[in-house]
CHARMM-style PDB file with segment names, atoms N, HN, CA, C and O in Angstrom:
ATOM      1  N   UNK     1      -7.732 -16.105   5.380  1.00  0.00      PROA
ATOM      2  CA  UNK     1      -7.261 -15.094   4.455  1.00  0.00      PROA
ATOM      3  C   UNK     1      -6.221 -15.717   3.522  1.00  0.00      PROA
ATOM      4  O   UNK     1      -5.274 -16.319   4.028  1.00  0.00      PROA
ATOM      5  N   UNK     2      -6.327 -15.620   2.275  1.00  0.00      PROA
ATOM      6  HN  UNK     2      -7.097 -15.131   1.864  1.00  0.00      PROA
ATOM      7  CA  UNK     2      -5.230 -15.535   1.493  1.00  0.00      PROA
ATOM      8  C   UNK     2      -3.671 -14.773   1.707  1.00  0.00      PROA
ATOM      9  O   UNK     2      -3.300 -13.869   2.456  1.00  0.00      PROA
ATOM     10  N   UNK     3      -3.035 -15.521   0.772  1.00  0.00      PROA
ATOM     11  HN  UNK     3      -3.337 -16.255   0.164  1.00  0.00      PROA
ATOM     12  CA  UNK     3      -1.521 -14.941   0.745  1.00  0.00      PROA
ATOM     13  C   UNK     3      -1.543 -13.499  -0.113  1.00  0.00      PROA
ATOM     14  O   UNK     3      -0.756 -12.558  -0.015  1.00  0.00      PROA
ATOM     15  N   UNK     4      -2.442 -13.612  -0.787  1.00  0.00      PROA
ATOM     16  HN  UNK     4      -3.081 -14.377  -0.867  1.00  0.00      PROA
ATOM     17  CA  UNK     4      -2.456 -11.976  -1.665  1.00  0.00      PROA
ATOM     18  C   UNK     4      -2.899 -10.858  -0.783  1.00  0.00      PROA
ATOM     19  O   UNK     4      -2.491  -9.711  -0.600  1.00  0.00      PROA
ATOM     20  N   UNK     5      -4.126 -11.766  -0.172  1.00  0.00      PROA
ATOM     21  HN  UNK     5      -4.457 -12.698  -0.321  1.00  0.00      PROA
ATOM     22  CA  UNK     5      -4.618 -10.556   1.000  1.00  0.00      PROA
ATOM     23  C   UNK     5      -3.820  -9.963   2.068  1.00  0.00      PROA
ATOM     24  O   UNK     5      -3.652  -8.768   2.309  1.00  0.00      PROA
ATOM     25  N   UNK     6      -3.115 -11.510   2.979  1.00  0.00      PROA
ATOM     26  HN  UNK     6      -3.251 -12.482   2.784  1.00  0.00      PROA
ATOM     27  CA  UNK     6      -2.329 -10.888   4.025  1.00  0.00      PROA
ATOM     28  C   UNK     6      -0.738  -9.991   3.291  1.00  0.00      PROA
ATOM     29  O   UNK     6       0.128  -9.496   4.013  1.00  0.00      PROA
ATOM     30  N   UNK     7      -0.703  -9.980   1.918  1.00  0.00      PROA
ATOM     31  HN  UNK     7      -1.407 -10.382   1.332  1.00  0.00      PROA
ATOM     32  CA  UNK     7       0.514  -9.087   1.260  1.00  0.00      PROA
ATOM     33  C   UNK     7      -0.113  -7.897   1.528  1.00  0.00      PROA
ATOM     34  O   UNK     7       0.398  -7.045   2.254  1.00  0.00      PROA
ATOM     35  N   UNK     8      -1.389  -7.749   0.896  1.00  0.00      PROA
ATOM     36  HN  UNK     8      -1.805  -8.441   0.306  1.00  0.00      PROA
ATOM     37  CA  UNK     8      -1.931  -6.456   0.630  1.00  0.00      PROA
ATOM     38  C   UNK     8      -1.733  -5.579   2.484  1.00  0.00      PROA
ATOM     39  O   UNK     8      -0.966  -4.670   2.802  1.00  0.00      PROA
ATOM     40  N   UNK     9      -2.661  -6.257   3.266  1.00  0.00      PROA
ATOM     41  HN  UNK     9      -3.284  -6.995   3.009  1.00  0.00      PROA
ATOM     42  CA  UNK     9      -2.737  -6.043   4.348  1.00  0.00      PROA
ATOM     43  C   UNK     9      -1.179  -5.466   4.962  1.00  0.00      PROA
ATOM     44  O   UNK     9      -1.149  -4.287   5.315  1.00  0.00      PROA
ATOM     45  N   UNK    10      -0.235  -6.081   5.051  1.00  0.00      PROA
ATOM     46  HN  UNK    10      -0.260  -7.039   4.764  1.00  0.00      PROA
ATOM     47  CA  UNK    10       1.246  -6.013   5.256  1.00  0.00      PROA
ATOM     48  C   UNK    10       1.312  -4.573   4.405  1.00  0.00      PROA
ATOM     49  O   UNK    10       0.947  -3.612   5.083  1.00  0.00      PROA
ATOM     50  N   UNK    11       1.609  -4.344   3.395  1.00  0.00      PROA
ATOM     51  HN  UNK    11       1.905  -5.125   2.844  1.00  0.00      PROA
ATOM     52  CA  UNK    11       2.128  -3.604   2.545  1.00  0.00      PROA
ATOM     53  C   UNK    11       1.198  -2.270   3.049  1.00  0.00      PROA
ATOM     54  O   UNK    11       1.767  -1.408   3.719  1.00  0.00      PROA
ATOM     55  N   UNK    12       0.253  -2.170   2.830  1.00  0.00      PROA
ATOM     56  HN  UNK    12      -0.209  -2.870   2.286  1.00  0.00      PROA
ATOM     57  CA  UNK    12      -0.506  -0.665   3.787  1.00  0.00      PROA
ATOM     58  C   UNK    12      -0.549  -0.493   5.321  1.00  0.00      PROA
ATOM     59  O   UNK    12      -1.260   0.291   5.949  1.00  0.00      PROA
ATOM     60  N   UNK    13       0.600  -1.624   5.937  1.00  0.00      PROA
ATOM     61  HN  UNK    13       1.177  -2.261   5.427  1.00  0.00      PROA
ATOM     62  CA  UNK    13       0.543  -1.309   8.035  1.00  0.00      PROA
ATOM     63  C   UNK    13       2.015  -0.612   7.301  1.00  0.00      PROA
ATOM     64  O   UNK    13       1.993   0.618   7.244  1.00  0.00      PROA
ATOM     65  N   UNK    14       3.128  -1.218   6.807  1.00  0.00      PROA
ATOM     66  HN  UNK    14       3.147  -2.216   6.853  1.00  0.00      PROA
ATOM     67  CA  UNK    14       4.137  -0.658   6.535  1.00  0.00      PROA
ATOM     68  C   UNK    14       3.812   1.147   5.885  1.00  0.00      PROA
ATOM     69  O   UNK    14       4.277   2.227   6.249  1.00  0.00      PROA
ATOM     70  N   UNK    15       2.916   0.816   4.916  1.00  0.00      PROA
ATOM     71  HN  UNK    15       2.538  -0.061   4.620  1.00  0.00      PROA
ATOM     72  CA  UNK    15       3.084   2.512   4.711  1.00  0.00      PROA
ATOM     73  C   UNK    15       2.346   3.319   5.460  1.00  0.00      PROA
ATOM     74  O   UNK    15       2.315   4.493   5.090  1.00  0.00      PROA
ATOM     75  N   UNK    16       1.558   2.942   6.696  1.00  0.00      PROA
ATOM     76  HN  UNK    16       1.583   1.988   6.996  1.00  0.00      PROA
ATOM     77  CA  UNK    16       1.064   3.805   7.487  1.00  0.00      PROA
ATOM     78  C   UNK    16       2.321   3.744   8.907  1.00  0.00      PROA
ATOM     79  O   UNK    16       2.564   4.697   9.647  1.00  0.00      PROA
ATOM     80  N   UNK    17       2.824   2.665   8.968  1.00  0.00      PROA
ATOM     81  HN  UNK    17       2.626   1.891   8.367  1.00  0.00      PROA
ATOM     82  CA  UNK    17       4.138   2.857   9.916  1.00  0.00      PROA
ATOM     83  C   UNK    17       5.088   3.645   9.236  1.00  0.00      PROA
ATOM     84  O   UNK    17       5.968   4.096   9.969  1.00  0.00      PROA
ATOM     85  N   UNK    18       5.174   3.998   7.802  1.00  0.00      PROA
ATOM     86  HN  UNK    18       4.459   3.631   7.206  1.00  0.00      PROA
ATOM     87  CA  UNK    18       6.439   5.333   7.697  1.00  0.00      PROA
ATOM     88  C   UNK    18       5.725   6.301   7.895  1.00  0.00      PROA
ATOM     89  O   UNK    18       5.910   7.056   8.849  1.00  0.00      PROA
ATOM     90  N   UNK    19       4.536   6.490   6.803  1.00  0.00      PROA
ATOM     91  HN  UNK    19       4.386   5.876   6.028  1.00  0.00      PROA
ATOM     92  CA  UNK    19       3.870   7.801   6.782  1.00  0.00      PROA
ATOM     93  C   UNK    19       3.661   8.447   7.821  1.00  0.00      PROA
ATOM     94  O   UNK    19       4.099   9.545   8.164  1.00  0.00      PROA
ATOM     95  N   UNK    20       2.695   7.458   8.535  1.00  0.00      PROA
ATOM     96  HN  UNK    20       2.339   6.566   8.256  1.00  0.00      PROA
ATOM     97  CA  UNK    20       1.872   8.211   9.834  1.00  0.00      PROA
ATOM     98  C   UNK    20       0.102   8.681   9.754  1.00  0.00      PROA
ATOM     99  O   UNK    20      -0.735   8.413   8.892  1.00  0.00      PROA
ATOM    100  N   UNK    21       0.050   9.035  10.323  1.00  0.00      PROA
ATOM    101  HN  UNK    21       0.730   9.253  11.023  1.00  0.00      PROA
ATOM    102  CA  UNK    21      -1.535   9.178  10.061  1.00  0.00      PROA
ATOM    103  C   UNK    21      -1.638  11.066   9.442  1.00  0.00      PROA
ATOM    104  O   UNK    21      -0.723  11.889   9.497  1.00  0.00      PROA
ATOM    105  N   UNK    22      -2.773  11.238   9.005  1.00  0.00      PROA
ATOM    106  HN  UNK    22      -3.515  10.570   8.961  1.00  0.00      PROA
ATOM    107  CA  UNK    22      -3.431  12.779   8.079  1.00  0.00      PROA
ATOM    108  C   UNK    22      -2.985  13.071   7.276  1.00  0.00      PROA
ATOM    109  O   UNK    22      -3.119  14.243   6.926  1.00  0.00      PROA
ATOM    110  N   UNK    23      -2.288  12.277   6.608  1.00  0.00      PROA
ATOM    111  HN  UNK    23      -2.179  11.325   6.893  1.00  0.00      PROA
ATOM    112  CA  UNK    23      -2.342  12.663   5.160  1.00  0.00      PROA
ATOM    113  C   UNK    23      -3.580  12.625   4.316  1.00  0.00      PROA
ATOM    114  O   UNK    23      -4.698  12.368   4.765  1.00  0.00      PROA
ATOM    115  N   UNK    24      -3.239  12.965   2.747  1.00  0.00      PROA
ATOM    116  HN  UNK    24      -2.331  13.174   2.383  1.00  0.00      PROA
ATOM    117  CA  UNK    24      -4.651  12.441   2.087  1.00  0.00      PROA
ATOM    118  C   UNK    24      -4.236  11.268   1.355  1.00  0.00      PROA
ATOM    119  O   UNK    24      -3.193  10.672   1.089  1.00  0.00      PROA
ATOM    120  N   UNK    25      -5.762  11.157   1.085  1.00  0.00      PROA
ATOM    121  HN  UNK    25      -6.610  11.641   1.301  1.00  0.00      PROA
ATOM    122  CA  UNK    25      -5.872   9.341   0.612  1.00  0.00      PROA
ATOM    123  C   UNK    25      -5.079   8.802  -0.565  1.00  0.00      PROA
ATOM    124  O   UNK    25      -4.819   7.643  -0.885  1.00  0.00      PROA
ATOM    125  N   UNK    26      -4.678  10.306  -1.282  1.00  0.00      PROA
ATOM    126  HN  UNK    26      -4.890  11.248  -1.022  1.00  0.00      PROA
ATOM    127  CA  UNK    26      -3.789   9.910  -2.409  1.00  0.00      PROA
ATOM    128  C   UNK    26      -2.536  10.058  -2.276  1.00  0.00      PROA
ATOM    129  O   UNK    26      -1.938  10.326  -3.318  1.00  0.00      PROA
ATOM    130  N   UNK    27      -1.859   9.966  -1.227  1.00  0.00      PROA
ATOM    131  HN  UNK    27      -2.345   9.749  -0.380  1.00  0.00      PROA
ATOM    132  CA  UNK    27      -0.683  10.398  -1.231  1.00  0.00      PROA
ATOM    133  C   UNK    27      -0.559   8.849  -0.407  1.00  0.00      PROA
ATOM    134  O   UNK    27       0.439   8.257  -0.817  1.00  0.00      PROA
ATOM    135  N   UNK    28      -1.193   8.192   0.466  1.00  0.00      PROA
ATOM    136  HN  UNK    28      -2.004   8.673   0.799  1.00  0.00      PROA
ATOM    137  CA  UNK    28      -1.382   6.772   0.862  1.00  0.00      PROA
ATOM    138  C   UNK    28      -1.736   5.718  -0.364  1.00  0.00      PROA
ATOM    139  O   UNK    28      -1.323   4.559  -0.410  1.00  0.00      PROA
ATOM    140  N   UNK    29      -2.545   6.324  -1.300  1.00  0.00      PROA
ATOM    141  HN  UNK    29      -2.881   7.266  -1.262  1.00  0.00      PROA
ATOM    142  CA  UNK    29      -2.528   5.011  -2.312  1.00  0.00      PROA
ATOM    143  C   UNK    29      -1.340   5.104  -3.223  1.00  0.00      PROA
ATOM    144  O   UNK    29      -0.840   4.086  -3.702  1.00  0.00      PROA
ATOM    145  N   UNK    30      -0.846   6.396  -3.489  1.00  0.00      PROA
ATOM    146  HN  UNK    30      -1.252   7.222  -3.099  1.00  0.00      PROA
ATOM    147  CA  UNK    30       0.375   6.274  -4.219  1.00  0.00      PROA
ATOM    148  C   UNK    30       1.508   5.190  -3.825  1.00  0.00      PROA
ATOM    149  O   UNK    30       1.855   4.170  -4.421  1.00  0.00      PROA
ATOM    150  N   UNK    31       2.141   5.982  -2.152  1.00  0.00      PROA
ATOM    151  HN  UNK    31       1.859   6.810  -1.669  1.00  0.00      PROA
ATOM    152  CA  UNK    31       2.690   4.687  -1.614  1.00  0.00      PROA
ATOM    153  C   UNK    31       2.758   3.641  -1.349  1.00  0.00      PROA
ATOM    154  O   UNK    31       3.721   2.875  -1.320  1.00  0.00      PROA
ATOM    155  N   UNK    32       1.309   3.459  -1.039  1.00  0.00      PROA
ATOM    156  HN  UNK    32       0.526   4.081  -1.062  1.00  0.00      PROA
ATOM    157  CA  UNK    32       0.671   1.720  -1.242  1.00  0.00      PROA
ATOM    158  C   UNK    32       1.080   0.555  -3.045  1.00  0.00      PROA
ATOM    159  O   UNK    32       1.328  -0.642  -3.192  1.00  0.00      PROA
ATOM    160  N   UNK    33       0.971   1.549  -3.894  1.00  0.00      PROA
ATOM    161  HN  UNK    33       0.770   2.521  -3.774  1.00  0.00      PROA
ATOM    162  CA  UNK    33       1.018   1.359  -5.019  1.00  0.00      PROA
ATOM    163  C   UNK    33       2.382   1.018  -5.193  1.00  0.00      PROA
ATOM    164  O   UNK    33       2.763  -0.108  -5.515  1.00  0.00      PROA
ATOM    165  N   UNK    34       3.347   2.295  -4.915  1.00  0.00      PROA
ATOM    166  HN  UNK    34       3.038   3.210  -4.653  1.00  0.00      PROA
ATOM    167  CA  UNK    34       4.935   1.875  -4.852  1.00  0.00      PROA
ATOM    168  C   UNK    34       5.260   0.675  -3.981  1.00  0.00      PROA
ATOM    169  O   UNK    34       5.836  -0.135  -4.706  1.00  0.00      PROA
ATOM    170  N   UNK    35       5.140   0.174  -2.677  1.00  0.00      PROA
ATOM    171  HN  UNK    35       4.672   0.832  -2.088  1.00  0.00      PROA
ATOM    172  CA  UNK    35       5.129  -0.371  -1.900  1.00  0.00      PROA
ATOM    173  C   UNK    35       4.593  -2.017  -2.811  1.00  0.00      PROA
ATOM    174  O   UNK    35       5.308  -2.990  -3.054  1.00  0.00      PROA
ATOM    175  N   UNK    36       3.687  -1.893  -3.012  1.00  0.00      PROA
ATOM    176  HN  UNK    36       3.107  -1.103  -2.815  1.00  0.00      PROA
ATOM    177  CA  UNK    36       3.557  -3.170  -3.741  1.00  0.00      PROA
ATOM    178  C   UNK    36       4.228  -3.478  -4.653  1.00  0.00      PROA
ATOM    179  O   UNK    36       4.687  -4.620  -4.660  1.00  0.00      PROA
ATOM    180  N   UNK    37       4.474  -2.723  -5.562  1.00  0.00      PROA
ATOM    181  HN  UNK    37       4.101  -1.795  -5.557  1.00  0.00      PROA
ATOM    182  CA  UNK    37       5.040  -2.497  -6.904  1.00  0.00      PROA
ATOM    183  C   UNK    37       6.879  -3.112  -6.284  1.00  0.00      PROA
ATOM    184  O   UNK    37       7.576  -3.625  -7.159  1.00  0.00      PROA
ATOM    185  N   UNK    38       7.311  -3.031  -5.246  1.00  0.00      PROA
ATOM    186  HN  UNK    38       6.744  -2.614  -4.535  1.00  0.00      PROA
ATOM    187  CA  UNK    38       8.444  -3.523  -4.442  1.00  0.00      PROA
ATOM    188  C   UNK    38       8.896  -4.735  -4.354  1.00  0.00      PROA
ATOM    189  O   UNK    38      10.026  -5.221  -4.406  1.00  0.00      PROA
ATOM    190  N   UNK    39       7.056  -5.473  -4.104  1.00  0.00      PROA
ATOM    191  HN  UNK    39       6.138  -5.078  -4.061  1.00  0.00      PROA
ATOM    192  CA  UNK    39       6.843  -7.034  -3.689  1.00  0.00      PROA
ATOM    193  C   UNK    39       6.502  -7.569  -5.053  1.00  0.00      PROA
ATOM    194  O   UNK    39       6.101  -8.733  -5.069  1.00  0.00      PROA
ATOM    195  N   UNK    40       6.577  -7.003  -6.069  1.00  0.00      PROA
ATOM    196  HN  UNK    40       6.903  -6.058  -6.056  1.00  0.00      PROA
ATOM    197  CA  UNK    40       6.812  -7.765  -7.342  1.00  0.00      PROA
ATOM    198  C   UNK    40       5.645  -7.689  -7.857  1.00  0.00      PROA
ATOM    199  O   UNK    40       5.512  -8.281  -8.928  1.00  0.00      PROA
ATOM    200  N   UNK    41       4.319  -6.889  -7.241  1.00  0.00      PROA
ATOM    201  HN  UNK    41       4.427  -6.408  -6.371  1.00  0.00      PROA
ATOM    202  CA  UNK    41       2.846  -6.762  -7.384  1.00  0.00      PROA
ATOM    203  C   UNK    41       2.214  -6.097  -7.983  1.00  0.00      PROA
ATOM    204  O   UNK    41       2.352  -4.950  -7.559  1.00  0.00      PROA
ATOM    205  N   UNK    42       1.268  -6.162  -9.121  1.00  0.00      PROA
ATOM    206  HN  UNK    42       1.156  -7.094  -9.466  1.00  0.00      PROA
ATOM    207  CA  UNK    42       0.828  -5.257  -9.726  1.00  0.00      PROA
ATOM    208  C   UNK    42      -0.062  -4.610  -9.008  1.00  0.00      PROA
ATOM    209  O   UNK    42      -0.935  -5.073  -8.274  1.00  0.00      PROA
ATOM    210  N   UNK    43       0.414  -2.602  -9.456  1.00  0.00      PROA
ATOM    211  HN  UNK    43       1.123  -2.226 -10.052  1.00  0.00      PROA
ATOM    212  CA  UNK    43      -0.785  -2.183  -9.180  1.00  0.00      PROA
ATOM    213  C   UNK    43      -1.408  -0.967  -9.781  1.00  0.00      PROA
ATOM    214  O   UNK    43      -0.674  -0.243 -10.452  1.00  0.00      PROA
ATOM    215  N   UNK    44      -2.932  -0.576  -9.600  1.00  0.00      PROA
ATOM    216  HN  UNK    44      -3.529  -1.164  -9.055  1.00  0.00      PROA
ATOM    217  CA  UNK    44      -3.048   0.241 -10.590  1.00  0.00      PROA
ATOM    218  C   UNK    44      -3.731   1.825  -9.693  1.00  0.00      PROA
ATOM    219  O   UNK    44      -3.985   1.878  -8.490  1.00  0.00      PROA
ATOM    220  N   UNK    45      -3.820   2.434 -10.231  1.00  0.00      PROA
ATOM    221  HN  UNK    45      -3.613   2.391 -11.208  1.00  0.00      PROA
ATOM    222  CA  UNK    45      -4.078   3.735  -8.895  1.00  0.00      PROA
ATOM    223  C   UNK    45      -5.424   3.769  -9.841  1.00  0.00      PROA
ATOM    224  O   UNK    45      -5.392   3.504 -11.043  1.00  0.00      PROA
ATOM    225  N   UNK    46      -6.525   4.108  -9.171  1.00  0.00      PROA
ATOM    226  HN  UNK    46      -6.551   4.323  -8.194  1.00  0.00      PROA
ATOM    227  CA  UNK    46      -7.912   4.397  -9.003  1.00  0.00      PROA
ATOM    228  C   UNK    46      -7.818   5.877  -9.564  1.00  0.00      PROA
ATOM    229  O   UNK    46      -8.943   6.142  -9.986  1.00  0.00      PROA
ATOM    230  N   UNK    47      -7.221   6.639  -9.698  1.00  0.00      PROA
ATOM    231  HN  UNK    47      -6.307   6.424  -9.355  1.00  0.00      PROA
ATOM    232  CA  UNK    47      -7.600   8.087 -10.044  1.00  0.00      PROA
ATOM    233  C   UNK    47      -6.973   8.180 -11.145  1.00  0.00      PROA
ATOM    234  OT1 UNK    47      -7.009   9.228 -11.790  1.00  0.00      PROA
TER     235      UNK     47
END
């Protein structure tokens, strides 16, 4: 695996370790999005 991948990977265990599980998927890619956006990473939301 790459270093971009294991970021990506990292950055969505962290926002499912605050969140938690049942939310919806957009309220996880948002944070995912912020969350990267942290590590200096671009990102763009799908919706």
């Amino acid at each position: 695996m790459d270093s971009l991948t294991e970021q990506i990977i990292a950055a969505a265990i962290e926002v499912h370790r605050i969140l938690g599980p049942g939310l919806l998927e957009s309220i996880y890619e948002e944070a995912l999005c912020y969350e990267l956006t942290q590590w200096r990473k671009k990102c763009r939301s799908g919706s």
